[in-house]
C-alpha positions as CSV (number, residue, x, y, z in Angstrom):
1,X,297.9,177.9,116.1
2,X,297.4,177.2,112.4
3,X,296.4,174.1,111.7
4,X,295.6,172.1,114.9
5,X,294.0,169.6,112.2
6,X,297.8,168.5,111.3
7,X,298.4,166.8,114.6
8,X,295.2,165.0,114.5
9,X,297.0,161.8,114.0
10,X,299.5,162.5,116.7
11,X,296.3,162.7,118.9
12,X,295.3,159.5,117.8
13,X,298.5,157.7,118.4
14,X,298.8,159.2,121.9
15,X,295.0,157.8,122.7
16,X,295.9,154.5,121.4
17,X,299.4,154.2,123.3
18,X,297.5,155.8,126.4
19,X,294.4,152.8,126.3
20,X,297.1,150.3,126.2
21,X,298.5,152.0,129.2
22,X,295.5,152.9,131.3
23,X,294.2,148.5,130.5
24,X,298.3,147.4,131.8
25,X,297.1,148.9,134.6
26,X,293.5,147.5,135.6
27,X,291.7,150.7,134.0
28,X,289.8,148.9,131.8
29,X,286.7,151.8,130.9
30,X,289.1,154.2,131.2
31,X,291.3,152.4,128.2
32,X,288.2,151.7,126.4
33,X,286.8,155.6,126.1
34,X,290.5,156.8,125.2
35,X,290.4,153.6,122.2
36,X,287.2,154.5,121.6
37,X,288.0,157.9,120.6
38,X,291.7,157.1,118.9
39,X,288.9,155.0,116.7
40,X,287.1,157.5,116.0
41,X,289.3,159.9,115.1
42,X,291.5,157.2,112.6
43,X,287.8,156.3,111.0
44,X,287.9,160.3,109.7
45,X,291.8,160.4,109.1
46,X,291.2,157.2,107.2
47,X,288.3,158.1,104.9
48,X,290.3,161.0,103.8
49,X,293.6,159.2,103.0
50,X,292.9,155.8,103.0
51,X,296.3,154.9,102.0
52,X,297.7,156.6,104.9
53,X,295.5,156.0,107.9
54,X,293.4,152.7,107.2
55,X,296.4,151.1,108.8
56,X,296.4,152.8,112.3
57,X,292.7,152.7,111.8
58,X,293.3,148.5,111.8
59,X,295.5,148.4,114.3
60,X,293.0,150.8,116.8
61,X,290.2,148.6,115.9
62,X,292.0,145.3,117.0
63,X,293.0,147.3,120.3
64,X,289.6,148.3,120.6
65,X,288.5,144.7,120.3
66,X,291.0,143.7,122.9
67,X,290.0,146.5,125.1
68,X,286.0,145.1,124.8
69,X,286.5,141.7,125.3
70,X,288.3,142.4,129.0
71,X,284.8,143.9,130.1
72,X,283.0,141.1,128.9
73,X,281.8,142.6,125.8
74,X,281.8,140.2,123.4
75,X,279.7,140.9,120.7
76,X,280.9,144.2,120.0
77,X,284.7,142.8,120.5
78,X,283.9,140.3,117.3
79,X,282.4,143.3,115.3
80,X,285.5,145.3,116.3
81,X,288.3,142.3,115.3
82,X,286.2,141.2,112.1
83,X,286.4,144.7,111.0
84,X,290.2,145.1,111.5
85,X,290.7,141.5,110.0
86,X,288.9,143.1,107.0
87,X,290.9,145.8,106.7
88,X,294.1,143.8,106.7
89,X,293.3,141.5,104.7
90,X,293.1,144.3,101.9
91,X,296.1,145.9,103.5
92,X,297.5,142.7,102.6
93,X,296.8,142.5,99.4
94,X,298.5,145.5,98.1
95,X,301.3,144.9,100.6
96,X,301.9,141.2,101.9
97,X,305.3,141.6,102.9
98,X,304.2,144.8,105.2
99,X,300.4,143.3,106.3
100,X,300.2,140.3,106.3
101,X,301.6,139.5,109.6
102,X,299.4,141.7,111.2
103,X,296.3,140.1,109.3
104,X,297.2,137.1,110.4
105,X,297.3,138.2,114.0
106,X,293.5,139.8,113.7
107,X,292.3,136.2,112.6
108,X,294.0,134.7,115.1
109,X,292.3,137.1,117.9
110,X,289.3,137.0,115.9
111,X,289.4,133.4,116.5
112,X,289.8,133.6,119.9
113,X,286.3,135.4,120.6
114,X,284.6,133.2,118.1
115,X,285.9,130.0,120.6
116,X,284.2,132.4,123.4
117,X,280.9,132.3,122.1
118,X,281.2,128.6,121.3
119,X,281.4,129.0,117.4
120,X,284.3,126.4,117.3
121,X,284.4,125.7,113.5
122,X,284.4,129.4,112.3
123,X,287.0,129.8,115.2
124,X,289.0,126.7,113.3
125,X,288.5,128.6,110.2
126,X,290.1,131.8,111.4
127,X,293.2,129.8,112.6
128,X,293.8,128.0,109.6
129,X,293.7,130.9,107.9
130,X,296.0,132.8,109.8
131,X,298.5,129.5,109.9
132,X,298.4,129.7,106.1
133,X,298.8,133.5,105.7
134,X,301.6,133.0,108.0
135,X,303.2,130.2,106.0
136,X,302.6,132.4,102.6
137,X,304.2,135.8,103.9
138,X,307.4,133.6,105.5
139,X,307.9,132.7,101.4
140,X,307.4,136.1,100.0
141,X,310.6,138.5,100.5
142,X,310.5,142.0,101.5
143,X,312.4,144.6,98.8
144,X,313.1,146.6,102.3
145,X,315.3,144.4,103.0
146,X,317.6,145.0,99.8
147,X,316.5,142.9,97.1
148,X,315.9,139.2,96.8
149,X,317.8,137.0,98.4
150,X,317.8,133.4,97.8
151,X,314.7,132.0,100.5
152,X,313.9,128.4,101.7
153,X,311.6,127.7,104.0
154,X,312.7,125.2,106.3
155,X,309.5,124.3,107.5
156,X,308.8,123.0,103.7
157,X,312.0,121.6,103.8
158,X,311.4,119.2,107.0
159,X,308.1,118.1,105.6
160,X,309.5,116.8,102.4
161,X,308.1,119.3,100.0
162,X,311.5,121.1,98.7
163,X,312.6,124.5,98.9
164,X,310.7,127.4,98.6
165,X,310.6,128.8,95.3
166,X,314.0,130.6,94.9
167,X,313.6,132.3,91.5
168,X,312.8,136.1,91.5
169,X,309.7,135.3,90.0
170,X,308.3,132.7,92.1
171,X,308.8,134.7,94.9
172,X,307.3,137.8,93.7
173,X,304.1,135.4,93.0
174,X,303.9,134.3,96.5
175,X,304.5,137.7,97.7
176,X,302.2,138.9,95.8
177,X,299.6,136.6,95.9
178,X,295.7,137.4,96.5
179,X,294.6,136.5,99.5
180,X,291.1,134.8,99.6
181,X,288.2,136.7,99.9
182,X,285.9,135.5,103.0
């Protein structure tokens, strides 16, 4: 074999699909050593290429926090989801229309274990947050999609405040806004 190193990430993938599989069925250690290790193995991949791993290293860190929290361990579940939250929130930054979906979803669980340990206003925080990087990536348009079609959001709309922006440039502003630093 001449390069075993160049499946590493299929490795990873397979360990994180296989802890979701092994906690749908009860196995809860048995998901967290196989998360543990998909973890692991993304940290490397990701400090090498950042730009190509530090999103599977995200997503394995907020499985990883999932996987903790169902054996009660709490503490290390919050370390787990704040880092992930971190990481999307930069993920984010460069790339709203990709991230921040999936940022918003690591405050929301990330708000979830903070409401465990009783830390209801930084739990309140996290879902505010989340609700208003949700309402900011629903304005922003993807160029995936095939350029920029006109965009209201109807949510706005129903409270009184208007249409989205439907210029080119407004909507490249909201895409491409920063989102705030915690």
């Amino acid at each position: 074999m001449g390069r075993p190193d160049a499946f590493t990430p299929d490795l990873a993938m397979s360990l994180n699909n296989q802890s979701n599989q092994l906690a749908g069925l009860g196995r809860r250690e048995e998901a967290l050593a196989a998360i543990e290790e998909a973890v692991a193995i993304r940290r490397e991949l990701a400090l090498g290429r950042p730009d190509a791993f530090t999103p599977d290293l995200a997503m394995s860190l907020n499985n990883q926090s999932n996987q903790l929290a169902d054996l009660g361990r709490r503490e290390e579940a919050l370390a787990a989801i704040e880092e992930a939250a971190a990481l999307y929130r930069e993920l984010a930054r460069a790339r709203p229309t990709v991230f921040a979906s999936r940022f918003a979803t690591s405050l929301e669980n990330q708000a979830v274990i903070l409401s465990a340990f009783g830390r209801d206003a930084e739990a309140q925080a996290a879902r505010d947050e989340a609700a208003a990087v949700r309402g900011m990536a629903s304005l922003s348009v993807s160029p995936a999609v095939g350029g920029a079609p006109e965009t209201t959001d109807k949510a706005a709309t129903s409270r009184g405040s208007g249409p989205a922006p439907s210029s080119r440039g407004a909507r490249l502003a909201v895409a491409h806004c920063a989102w705030p630093a915690r």
